[in-house]
N, C-alpha and C positions, 0 to 999 in steps of 0.2 A: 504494500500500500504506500502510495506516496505522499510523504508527510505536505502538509501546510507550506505553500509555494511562499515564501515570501523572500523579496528582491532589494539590494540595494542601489539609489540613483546615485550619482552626481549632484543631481539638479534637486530631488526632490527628498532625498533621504530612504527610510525603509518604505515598503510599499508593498500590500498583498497583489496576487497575482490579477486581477479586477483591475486594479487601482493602474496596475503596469499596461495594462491593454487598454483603459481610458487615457492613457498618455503616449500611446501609441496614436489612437486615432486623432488626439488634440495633436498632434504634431503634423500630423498629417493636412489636416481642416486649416494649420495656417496657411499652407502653400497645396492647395490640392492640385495645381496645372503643375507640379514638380513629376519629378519619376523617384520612386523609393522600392527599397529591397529591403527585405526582412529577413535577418539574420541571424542564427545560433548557434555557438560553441563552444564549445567545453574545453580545460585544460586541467593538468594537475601536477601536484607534484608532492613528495615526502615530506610530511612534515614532523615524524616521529619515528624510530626506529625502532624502537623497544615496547610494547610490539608495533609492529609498523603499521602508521598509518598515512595512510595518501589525502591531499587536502585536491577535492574536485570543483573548477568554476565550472562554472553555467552562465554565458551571457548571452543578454536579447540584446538584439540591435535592431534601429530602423535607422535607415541610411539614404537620408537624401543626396542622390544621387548629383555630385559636384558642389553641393551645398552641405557637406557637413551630418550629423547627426543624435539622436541619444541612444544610450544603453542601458543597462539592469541586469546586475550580477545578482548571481546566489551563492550561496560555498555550502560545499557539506563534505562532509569525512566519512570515509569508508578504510576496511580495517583490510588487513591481508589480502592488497592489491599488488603483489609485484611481478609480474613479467611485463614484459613489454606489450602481450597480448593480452593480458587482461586488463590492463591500464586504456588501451587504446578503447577496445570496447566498450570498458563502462564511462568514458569519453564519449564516447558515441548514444551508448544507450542513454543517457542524460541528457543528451543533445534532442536525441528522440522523445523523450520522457515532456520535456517542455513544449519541444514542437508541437507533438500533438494533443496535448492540452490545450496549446493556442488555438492549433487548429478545431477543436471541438468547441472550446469558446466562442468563438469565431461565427459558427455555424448555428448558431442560437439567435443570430443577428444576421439574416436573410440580406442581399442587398448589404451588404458596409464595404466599404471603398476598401478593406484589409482584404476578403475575401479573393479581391484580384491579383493578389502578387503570390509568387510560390516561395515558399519556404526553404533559406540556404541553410543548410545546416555544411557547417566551414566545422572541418577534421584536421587535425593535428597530426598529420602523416604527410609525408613527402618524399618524392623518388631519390633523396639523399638520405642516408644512414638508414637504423636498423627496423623505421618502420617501413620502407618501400614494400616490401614482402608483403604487407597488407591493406591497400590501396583496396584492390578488387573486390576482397571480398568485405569493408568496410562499405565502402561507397556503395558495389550491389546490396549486402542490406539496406543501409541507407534509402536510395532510388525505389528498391521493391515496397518501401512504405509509402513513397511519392513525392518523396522531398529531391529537393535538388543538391546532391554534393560535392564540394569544393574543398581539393587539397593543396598544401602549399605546393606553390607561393601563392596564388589566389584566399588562403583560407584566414583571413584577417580575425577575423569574429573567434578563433581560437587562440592563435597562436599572438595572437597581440592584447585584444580588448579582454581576455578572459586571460591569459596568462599577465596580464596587468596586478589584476589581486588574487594572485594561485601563491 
């Protein structure tokens, strides 16, 4: 079961998951003739060794396309993550985990201007070093849920805005 989504802003501080998609769509309503992508990725990394535990972001991004954007991080810890494969995927399944809550959100509100854009979910893998190996089969999960995946260098929403507070 997934605990109580709550997110931090920049802008606006803590914020439940509601509160993150009504500032979604105010972001939007200022400039609606803009183009925007919606974005989400996770990062992580050790924050304890004894016994080990992995500190996981999760960020939302809307990105006005040339103009800038906001985001809304989560952090949550998970215990006895270390291979490289099991880090990447629960990277990914978190990534999932929010998407499509958005997406189900989302879907409650028939007609809203969010409904039109597809969902990036940006992975923390790239065709250099030890995760190249698992491109394929990340991204094919990914894609088989409908979202659209993006690895570096293209995957900003992970490897930067969420490996910001990892």
């Amino acid at each position: 079961m997934m605990q109580e989504l709550l997110f931090h802003s920049p802008t606006y501080g803590v914020l439940d998951f509601e509160a993150v998609v009504s500032s979604l769509f105010e972001f939007i309503r200022e400039e609606p003739e803009r183009q925007y992508r919606i974005i989400i990725g996770t990062d992580s990394k050790d924050v304890q060794e004894t016994p080990p535990v992995r500190a996981f972001v999760t960020a939302l991004i809307i990105h006005r396309v040339g103009f800038g954007g906001r985001y809304f991080w989560r952090r949550v810890y998970l215990k006895d993550v270390r291979t490289i494969r099991d880090i990447i995927y629960h990277e990914a399944y978190l990534s999932l985990q929010v998407s499509q809550k958005l997406v189900d959100f989302l879907h409650r509100f028939p007609g809203n201007h969010l409904s039109n854009y597809n969902v990036e979910i940006h992975i923390d893998v790239g065709q250099n070093g030890p995760t190249r190996n698992l491109i394929r089969e990340v991204v094919g999960m990914i894609e088989s849920m409908g979202f659209v995946a993006k690895v570096k260098p293209e995957s900003f929403g992970a490897s930067h805005i969420a490996h910001r507070h990892t």
